[in-house]
ChimeraX commands (.cxc) that place a marker at each C-alpha (Angstrom):
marker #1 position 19.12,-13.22,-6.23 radius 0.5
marker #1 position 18.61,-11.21,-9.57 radius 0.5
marker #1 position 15.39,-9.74,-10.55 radius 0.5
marker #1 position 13.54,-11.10,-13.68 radius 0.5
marker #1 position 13.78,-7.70,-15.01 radius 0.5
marker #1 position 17.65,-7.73,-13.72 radius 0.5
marker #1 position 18.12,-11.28,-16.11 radius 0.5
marker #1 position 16.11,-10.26,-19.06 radius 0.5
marker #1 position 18.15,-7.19,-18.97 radius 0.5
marker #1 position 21.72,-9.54,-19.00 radius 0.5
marker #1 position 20.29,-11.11,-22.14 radius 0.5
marker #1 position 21.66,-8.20,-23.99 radius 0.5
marker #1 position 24.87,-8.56,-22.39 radius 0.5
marker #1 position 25.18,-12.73,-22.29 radius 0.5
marker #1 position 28.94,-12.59,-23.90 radius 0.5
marker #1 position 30.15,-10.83,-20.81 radius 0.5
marker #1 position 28.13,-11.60,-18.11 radius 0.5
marker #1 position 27.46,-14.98,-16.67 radius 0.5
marker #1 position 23.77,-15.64,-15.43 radius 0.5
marker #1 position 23.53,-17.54,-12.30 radius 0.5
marker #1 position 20.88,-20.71,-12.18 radius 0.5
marker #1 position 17.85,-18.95,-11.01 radius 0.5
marker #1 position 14.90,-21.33,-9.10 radius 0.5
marker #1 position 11.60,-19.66,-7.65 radius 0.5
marker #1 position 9.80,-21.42,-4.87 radius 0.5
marker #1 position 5.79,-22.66,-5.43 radius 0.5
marker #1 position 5.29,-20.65,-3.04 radius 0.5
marker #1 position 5.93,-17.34,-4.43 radius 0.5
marker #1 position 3.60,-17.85,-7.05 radius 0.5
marker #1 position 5.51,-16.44,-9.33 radius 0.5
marker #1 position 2.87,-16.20,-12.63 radius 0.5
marker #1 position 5.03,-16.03,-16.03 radius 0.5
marker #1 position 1.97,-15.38,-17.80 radius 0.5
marker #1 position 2.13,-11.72,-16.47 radius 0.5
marker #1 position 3.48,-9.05,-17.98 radius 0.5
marker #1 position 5.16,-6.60,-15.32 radius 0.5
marker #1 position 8.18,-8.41,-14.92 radius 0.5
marker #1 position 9.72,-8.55,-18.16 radius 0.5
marker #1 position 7.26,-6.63,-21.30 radius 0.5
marker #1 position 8.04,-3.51,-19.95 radius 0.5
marker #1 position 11.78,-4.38,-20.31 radius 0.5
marker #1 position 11.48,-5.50,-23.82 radius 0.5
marker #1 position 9.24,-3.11,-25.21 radius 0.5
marker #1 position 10.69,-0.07,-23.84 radius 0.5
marker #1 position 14.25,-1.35,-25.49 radius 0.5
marker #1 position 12.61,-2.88,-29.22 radius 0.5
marker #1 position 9.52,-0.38,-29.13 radius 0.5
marker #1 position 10.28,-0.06,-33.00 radius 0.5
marker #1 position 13.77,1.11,-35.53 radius 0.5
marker #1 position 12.83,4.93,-35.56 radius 0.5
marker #1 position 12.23,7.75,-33.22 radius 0.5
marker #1 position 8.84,8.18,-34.69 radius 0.5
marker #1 position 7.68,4.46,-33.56 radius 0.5
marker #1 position 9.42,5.25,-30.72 radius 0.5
marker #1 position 7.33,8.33,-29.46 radius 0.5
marker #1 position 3.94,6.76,-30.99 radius 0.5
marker #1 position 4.62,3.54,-29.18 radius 0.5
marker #1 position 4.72,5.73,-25.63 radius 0.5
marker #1 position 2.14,7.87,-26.73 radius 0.5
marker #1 position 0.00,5.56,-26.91 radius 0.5
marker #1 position 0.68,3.65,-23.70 radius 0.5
marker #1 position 0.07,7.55,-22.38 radius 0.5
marker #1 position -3.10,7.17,-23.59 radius 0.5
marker #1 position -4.13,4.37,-22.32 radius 0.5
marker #1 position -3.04,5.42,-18.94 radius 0.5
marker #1 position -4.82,8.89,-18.71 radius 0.5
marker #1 position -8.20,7.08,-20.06 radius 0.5
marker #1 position -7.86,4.22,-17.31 radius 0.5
marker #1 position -7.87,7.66,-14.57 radius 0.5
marker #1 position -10.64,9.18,-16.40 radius 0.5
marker #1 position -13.06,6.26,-16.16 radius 0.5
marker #1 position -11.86,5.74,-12.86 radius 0.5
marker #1 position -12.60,9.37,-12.21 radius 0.5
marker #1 position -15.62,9.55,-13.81 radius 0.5
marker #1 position -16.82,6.39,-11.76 radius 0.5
marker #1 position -15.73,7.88,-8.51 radius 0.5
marker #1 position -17.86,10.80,-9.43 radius 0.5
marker #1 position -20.85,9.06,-9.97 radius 0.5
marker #1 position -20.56,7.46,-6.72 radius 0.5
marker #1 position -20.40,10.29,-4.56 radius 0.5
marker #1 position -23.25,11.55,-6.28 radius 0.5
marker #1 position -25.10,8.72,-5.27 radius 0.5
marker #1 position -24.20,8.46,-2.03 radius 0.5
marker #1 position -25.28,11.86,-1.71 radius 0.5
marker #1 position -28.72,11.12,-2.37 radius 0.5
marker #1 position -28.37,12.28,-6.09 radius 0.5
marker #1 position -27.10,16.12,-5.32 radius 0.5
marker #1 position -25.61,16.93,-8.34 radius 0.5
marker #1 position -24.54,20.80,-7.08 radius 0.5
marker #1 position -20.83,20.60,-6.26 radius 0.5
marker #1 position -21.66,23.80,-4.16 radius 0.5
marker #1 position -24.24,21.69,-1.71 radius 0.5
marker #1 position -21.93,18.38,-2.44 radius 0.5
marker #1 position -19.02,19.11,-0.80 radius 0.5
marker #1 position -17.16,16.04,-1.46 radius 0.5
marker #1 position -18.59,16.43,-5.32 radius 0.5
marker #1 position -16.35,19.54,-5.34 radius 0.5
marker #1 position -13.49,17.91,-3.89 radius 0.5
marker #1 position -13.59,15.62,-6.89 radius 0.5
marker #1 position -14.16,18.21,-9.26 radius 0.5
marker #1 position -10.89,19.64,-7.78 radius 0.5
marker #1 position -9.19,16.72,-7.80 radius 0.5
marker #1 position -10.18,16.42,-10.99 radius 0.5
marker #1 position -8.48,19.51,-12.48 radius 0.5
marker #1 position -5.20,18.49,-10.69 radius 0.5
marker #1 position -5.37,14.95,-12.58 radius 0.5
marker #1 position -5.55,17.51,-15.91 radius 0.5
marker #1 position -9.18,15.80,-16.65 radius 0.5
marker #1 position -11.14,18.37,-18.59 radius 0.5
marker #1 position -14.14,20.25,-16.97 radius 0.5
marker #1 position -16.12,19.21,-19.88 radius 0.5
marker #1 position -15.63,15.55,-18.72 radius 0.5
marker #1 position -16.75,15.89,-15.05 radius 0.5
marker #1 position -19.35,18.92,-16.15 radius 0.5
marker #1 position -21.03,15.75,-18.31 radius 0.5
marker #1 position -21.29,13.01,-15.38 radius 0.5
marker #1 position -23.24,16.04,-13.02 radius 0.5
marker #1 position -25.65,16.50,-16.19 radius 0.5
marker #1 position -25.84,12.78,-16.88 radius 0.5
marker #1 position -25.99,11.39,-13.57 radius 0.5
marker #1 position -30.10,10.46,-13.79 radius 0.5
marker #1 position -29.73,8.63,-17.13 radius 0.5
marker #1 position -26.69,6.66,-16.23 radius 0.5
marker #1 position -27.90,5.66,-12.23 radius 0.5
marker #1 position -27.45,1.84,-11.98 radius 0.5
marker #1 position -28.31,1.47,-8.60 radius 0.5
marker #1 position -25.10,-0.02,-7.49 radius 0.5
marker #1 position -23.93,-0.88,-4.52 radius 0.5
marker #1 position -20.37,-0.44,-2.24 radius 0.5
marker #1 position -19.12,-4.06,-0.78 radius 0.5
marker #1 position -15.84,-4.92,1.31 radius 0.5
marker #1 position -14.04,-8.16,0.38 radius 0.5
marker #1 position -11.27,-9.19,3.51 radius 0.5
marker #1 position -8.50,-11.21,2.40 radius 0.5
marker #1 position -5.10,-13.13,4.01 radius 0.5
marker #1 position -2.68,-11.80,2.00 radius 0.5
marker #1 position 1.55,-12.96,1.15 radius 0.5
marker #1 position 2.90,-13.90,4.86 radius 0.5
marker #1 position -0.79,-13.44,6.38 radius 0.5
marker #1 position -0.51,-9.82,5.97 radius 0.5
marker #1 position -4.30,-8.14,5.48 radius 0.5
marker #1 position -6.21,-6.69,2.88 radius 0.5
marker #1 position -9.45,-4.88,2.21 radius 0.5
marker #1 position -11.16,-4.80,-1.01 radius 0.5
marker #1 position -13.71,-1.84,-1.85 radius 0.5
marker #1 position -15.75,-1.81,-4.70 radius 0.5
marker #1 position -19.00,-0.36,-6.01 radius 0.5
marker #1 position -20.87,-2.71,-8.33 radius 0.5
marker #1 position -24.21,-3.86,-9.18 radius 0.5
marker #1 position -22.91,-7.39,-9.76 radius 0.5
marker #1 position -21.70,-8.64,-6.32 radius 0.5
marker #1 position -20.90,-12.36,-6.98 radius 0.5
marker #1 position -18.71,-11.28,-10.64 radius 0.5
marker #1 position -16.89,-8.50,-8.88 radius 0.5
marker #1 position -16.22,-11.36,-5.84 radius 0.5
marker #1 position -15.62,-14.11,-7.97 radius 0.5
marker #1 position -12.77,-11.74,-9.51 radius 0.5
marker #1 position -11.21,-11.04,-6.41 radius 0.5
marker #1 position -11.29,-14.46,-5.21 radius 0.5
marker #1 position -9.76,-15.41,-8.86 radius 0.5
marker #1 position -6.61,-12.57,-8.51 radius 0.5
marker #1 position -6.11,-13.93,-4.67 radius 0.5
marker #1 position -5.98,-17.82,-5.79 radius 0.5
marker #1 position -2.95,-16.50,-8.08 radius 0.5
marker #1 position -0.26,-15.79,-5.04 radius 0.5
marker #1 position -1.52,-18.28,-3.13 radius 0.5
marker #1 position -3.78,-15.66,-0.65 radius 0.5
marker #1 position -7.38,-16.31,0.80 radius 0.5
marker #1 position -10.76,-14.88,1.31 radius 0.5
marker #1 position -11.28,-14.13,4.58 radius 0.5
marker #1 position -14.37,-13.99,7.30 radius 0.5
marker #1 position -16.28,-10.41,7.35 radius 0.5
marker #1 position -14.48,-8.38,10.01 radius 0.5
marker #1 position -11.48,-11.36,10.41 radius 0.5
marker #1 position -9.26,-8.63,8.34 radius 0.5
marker #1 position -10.65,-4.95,9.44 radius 0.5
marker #1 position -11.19,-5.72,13.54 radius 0.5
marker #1 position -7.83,-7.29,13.66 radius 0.5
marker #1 position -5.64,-4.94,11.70 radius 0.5
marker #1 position -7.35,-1.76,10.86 radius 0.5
marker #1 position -9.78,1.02,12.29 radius 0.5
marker #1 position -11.83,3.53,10.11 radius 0.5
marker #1 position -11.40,6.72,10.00 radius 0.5
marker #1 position -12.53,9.87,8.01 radius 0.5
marker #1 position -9.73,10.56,5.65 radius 0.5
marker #1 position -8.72,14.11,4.34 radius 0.5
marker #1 position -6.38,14.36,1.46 radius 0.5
marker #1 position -4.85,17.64,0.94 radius 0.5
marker #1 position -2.75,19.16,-2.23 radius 0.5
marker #1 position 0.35,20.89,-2.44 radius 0.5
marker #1 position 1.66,23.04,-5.49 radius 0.5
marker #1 position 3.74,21.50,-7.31 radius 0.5
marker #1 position 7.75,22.64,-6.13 radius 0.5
marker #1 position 6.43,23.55,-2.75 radius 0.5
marker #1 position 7.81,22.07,0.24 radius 0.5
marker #1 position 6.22,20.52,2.92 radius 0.5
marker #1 position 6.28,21.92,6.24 radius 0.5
marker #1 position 5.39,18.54,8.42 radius 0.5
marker #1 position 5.58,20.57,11.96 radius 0.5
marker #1 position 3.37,23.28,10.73 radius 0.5
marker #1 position 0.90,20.71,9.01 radius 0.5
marker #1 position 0.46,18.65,12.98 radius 0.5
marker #1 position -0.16,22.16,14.08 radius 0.5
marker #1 position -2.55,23.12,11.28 radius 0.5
marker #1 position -3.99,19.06,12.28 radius 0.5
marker #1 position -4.10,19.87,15.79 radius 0.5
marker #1 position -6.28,23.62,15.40 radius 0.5
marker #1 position -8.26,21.51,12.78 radius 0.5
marker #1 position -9.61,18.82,15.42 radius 0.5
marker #1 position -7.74,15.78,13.20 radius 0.5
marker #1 position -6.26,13.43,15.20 radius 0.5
marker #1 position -3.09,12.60,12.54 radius 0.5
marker #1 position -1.41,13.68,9.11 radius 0.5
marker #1 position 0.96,12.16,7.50 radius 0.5
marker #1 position 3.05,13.56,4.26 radius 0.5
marker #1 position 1.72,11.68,1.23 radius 0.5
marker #1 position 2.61,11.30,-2.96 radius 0.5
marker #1 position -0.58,11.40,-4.61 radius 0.5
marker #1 position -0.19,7.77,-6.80 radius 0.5
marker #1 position -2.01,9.54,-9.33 radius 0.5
marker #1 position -0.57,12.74,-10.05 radius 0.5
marker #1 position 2.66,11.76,-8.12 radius 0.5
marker #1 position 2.43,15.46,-6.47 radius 0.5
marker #1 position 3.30,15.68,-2.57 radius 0.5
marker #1 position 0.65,16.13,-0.31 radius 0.5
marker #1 position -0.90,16.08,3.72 radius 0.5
marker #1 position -3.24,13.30,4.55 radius 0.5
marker #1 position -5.46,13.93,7.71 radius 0.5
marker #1 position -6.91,11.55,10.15 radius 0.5
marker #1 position -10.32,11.93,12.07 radius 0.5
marker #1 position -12.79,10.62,14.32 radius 0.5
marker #1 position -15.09,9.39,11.27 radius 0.5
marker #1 position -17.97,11.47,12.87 radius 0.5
marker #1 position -16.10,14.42,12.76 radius 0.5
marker #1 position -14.63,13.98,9.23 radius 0.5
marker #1 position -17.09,16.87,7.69 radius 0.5
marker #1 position -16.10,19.44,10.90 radius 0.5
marker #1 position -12.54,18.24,10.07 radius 0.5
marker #1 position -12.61,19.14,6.45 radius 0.5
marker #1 position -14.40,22.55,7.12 radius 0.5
marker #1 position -11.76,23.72,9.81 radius 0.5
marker #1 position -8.86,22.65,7.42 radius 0.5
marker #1 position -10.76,24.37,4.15 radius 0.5
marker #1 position -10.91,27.47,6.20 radius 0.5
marker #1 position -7.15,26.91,7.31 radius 0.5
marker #1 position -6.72,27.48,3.29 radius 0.5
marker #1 position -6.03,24.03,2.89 radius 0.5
marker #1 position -7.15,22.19,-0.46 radius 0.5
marker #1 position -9.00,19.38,0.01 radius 0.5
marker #1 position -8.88,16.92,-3.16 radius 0.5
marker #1 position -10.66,14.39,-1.21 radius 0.5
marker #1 position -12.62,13.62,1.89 radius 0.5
marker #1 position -14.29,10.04,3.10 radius 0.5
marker #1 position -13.99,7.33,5.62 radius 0.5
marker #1 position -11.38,5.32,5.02 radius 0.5
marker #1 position -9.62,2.44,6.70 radius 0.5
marker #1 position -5.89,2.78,8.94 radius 0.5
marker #1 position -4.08,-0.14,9.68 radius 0.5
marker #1 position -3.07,0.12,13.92 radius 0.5
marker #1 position -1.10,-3.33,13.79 radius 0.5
marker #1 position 1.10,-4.00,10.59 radius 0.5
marker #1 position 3.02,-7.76,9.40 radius 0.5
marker #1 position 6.47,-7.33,8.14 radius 0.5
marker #1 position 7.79,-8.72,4.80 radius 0.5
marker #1 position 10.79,-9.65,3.44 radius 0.5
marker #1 position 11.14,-8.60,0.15 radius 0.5
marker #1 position 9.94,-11.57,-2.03 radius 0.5
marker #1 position 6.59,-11.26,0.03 radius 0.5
marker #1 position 7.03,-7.89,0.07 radius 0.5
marker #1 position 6.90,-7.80,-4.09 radius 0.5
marker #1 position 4.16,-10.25,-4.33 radius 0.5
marker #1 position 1.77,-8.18,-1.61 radius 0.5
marker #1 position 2.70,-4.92,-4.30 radius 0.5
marker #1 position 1.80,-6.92,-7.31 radius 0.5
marker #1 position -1.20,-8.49,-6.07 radius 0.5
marker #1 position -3.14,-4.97,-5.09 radius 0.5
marker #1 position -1.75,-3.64,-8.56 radius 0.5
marker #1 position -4.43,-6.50,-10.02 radius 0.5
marker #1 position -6.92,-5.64,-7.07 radius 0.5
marker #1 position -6.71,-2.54,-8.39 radius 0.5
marker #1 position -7.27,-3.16,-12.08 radius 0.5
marker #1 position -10.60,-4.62,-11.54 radius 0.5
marker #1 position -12.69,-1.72,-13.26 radius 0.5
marker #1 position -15.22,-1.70,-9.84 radius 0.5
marker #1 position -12.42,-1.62,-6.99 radius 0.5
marker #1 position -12.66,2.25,-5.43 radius 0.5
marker #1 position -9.80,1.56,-2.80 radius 0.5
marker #1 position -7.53,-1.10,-1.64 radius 0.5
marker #1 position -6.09,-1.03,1.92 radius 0.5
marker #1 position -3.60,-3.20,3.32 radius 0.5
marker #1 position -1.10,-3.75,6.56 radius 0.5
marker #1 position 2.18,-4.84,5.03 radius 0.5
marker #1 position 5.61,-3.62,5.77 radius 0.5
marker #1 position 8.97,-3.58,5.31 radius 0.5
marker #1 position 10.84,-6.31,7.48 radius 0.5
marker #1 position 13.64,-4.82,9.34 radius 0.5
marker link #1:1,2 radius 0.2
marker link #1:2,3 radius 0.2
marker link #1:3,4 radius 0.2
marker link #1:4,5 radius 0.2
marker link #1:5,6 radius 0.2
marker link #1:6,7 radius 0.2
marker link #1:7,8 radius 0.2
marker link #1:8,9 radius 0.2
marker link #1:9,10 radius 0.2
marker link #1:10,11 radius 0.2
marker link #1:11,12 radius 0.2
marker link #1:12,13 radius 0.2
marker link #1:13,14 radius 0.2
marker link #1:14,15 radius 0.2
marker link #1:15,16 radius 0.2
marker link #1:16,17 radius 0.2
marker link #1:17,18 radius 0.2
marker link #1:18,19 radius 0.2
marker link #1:19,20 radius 0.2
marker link #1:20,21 radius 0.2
marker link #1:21,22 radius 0.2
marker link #1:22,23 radius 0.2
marker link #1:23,24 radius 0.2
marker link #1:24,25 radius 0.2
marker link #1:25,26 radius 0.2
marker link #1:26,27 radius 0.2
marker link #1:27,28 radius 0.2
marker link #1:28,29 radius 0.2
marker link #1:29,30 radius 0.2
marker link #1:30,31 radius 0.2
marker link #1:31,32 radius 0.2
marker link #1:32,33 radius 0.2
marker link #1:33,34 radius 0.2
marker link #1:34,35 radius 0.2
marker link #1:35,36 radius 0.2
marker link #1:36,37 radius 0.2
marker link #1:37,38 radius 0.2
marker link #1:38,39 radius 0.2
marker link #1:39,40 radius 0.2
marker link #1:40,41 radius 0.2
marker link #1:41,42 radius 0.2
marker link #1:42,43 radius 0.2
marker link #1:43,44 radius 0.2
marker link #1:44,45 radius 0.2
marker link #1:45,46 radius 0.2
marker link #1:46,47 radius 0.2
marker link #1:47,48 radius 0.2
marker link #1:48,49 radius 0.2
marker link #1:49,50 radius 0.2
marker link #1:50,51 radius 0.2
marker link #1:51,52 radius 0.2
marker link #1:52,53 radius 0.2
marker link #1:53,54 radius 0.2
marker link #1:54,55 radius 0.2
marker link #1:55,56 radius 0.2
marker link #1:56,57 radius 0.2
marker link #1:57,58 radius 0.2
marker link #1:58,59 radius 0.2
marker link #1:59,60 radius 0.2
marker link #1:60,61 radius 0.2
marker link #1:61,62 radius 0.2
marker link #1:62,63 radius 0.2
marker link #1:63,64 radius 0.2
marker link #1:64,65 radius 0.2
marker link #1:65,66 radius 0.2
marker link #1:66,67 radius 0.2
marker link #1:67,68 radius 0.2
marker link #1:68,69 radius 0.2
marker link #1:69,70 radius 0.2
marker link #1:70,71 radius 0.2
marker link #1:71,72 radius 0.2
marker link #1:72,73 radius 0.2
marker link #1:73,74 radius 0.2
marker link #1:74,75 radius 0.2
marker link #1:75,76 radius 0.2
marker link #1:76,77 radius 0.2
marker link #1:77,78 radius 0.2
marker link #1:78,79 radius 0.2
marker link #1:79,80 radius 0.2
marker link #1:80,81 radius 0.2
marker link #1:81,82 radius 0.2
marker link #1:82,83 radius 0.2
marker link #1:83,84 radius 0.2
marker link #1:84,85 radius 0.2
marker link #1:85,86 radius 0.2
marker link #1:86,87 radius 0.2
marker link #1:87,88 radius 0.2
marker link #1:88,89 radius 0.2
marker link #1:89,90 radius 0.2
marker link #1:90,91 radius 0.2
marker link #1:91,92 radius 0.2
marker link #1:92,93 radius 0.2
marker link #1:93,94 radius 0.2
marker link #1:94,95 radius 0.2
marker link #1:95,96 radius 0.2
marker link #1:96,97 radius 0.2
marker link #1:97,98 radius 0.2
marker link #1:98,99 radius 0.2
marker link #1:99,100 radius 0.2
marker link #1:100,101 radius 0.2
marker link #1:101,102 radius 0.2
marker link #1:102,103 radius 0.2
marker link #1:103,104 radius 0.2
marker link #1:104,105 radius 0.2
marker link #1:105,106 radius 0.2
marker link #1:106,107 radius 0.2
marker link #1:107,108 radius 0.2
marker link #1:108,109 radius 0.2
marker link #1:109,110 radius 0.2
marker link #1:110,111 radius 0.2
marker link #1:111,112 radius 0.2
marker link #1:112,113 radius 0.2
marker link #1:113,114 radius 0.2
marker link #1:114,115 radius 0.2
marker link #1:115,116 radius 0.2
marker link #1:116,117 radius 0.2
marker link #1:117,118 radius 0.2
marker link #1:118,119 radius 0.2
marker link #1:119,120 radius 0.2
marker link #1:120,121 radius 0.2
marker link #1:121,122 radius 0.2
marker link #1:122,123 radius 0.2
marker link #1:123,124 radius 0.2
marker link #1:124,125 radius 0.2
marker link #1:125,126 radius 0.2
marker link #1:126,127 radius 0.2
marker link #1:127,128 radius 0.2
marker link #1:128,129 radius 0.2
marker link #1:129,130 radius 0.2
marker link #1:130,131 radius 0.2
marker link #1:131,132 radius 0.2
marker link #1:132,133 radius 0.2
marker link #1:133,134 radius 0.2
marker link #1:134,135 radius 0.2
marker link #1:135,136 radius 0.2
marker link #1:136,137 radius 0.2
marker link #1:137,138 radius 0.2
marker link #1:138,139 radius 0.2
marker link #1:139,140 radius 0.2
marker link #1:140,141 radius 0.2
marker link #1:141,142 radius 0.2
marker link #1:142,143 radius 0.2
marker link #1:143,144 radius 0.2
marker link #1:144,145 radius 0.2
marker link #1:145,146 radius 0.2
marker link #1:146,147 radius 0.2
marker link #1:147,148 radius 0.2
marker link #1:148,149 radius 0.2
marker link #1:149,150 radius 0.2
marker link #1:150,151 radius 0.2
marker link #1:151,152 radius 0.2
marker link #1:152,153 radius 0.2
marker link #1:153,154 radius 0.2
marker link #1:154,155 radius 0.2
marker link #1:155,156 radius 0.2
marker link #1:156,157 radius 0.2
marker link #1:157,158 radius 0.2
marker link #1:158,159 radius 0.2
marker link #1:159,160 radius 0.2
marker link #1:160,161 radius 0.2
marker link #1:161,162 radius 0.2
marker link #1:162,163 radius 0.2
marker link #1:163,164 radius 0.2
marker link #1:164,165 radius 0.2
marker link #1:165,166 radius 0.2
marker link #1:166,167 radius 0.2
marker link #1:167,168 radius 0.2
marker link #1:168,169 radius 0.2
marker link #1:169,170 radius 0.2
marker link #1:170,171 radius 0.2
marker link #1:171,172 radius 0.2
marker link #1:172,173 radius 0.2
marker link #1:173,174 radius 0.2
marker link #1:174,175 radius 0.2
marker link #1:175,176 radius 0.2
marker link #1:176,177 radius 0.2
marker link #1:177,178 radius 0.2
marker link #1:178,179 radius 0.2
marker link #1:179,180 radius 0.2
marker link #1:180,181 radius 0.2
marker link #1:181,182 radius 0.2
marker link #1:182,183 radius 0.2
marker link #1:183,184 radius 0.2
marker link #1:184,185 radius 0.2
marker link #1:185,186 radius 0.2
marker link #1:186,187 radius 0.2
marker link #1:187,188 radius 0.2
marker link #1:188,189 radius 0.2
marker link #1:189,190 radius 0.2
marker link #1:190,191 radius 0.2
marker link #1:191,192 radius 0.2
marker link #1:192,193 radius 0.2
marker link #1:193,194 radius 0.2
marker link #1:194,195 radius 0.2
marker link #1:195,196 radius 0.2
marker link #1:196,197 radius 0.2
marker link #1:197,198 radius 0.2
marker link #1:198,199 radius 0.2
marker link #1:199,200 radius 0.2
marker link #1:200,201 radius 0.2
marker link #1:201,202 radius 0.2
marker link #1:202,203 radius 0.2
marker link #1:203,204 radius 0.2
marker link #1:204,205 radius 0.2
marker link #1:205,206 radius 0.2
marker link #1:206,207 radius 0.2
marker link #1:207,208 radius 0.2
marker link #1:208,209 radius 0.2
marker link #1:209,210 radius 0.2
marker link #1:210,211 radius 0.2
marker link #1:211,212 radius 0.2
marker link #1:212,213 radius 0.2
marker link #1:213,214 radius 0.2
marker link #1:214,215 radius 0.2
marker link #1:215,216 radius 0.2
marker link #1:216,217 radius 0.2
marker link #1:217,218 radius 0.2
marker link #1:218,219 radius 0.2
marker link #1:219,220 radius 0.2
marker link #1:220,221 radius 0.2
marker link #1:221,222 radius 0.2
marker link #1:222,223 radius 0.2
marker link #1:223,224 radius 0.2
marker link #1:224,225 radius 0.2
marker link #1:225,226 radius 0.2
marker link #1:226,227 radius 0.2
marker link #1:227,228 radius 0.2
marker link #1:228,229 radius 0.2
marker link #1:229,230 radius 0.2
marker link #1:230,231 radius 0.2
marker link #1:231,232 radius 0.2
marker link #1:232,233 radius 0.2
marker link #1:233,234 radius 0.2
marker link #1:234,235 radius 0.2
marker link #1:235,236 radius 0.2
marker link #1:236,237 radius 0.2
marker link #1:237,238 radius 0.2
marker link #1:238,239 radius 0.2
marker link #1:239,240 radius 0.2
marker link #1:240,241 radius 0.2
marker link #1:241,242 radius 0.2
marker link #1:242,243 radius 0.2
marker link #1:243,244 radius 0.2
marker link #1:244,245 radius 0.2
marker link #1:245,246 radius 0.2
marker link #1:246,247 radius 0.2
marker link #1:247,248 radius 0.2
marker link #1:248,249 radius 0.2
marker link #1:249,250 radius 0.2
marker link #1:250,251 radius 0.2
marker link #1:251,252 radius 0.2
marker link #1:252,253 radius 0.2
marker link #1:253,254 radius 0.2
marker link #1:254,255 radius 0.2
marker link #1:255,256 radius 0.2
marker link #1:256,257 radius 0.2
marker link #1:257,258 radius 0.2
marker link #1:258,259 radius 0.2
marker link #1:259,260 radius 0.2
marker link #1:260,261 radius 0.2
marker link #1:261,262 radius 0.2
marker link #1:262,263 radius 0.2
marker link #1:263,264 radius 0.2
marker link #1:264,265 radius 0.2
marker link #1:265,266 radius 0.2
marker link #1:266,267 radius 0.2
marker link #1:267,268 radius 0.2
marker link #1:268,269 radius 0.2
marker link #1:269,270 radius 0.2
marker link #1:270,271 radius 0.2
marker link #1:271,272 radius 0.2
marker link #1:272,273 radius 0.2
marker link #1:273,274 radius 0.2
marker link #1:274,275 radius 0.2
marker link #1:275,276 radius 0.2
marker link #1:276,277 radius 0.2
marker link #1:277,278 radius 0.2
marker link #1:278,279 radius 0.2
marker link #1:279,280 radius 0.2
marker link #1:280,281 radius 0.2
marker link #1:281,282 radius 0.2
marker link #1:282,283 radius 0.2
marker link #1:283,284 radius 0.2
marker link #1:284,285 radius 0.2
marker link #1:285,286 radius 0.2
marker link #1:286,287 radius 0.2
marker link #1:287,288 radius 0.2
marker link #1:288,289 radius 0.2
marker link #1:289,290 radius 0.2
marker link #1:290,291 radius 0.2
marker link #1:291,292 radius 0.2
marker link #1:292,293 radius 0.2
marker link #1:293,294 radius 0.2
marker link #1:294,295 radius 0.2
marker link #1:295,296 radius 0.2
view
């Protein structure tokens, strides 16, 4: 079956090419009101009649995208700050410093980041961090963190993005004890062009006291990199053994792992992808985890 993008894409070509009768199940949830199945197709091909239009249009859409990371950034900042008790000194913060280096790889300016340690007392809202557990596409499982300071919006939103492809709120712990355990997480960058060596990384895991690592692609910067897993109360002796491995730690925190994962064929497979995408555009979501795979 063709993709919407694969059929808007035909339009241009409708004298030669003969379009099948397309139908979509209920079930799906398909949502035509949304535009990242077809308005990227369009406006990329009819973003204006010159090459100036052309580069201003993606410019802009640039923009847009490097601002969304920044707040995000920013936010994240804030939070480990808090969680921290307020320490504002990336040298006694240790994950503060991870950020800040995390930070530089995402290209945000020092000024930026230098301006959330400085403002951090005026700006403190007293938020808090909540879970939300859902049933997702084919009863695969998702976890919803955010930080807010207005629990029943920031659920209410989630409920409202779940409703859309036909997925559920689910009991506290129905989602995380079933599918998932939590660990302390240790994300790790690699210059850009250099390979990674997965045998020496489980060695460099193994001397470090992690119990895992996996070889990851940073969805931000899209730059390779190691991903360690941990006891979570070792995740700080962790960190230090791999710093002073000369490792580069861009982030450190307890995270969740799936340990049992639902397999998807691809329609459920594409709606599971584009509901975290909208999970993930709610401005107070810090991570989304989830269990889904590929069916074989």
């Amino acid at each position: 079956m063709l993709s919407l993008r694969a059929v808007v894409r035909s339009l241009q070509f409708k004298d030669s090419l003969v379009l099948p009768v397309l139908s979509f199940p209920i079930s799906h949830g398909l949502n035509f009101s949304r535009r990242n199945n077809y308005d990227k197709v369009i406006t990329r091909g009819m973003a204006g009649h010159s090459h100036w239009q052309n580069i201003k249009g993606i410019k802009s859409a640039n923009d847009a995208a490097y601002n969304k990371l920044t707040e995000k950034h920013v936010r994240d900042m804030r939070i480990v700050i808090q969680e921290s008790g307020g320490q504002t000194d990336p040298k006694l913060n240790k994950r503060l410093g991870d950020m800040i280096k995390r930070g530089k790889k995402l290209n945000i300016t020092l000024t930026t980041m230098e301006r959330v340690m400085k403002s951090y007392d005026k700006v403190r809202d007293g938020g808090t961090k909540i879970k939300v557990e859902a049933n997702g596409p084919g009863f695969c499982g998702i976890i919803v963190e955010l930080h807010t300071n207005r629990v029943k919006h920031v659920r209410d939103q989630v409920a409202h993005r779940l409703k859309k492809f036909g997925a559920t709120l689910a009991k506290e712990g129905q989602i995380k004890d079933r599918f998932f355990d939590l660990k302390g997480v240790i994300l790790t960058s690699v210059e850009e062009g250099q390979t990674i060596d997965i045998d020496a990384a489980t060695d460099t895991a193994i001397e470090s006291e992690a119990e895992d690592v996996i070889e990851v692609i940073d969805s931000n910067t899209g730059l390779p990199g190691l991903q360690f897993y941990c006891d979570p109360s070792q995740l700080h002796v962790v960190r230090d053994n791999l710093e002073n491995a000369g490792c580069t730690i861009t982030d450190c925190n307890l995270g969740y792992r799936a340990h049992t994962f639902v397999p998807l064929e691809a329609p459920q497979l594409k709606l599971t992808s584009d509901l975290i995408e909208m999970l993930e555009e709610i401005e107070e979501t810090t991570q989304v985890y989830n269990n889904a795979e590929p069916a074989s």
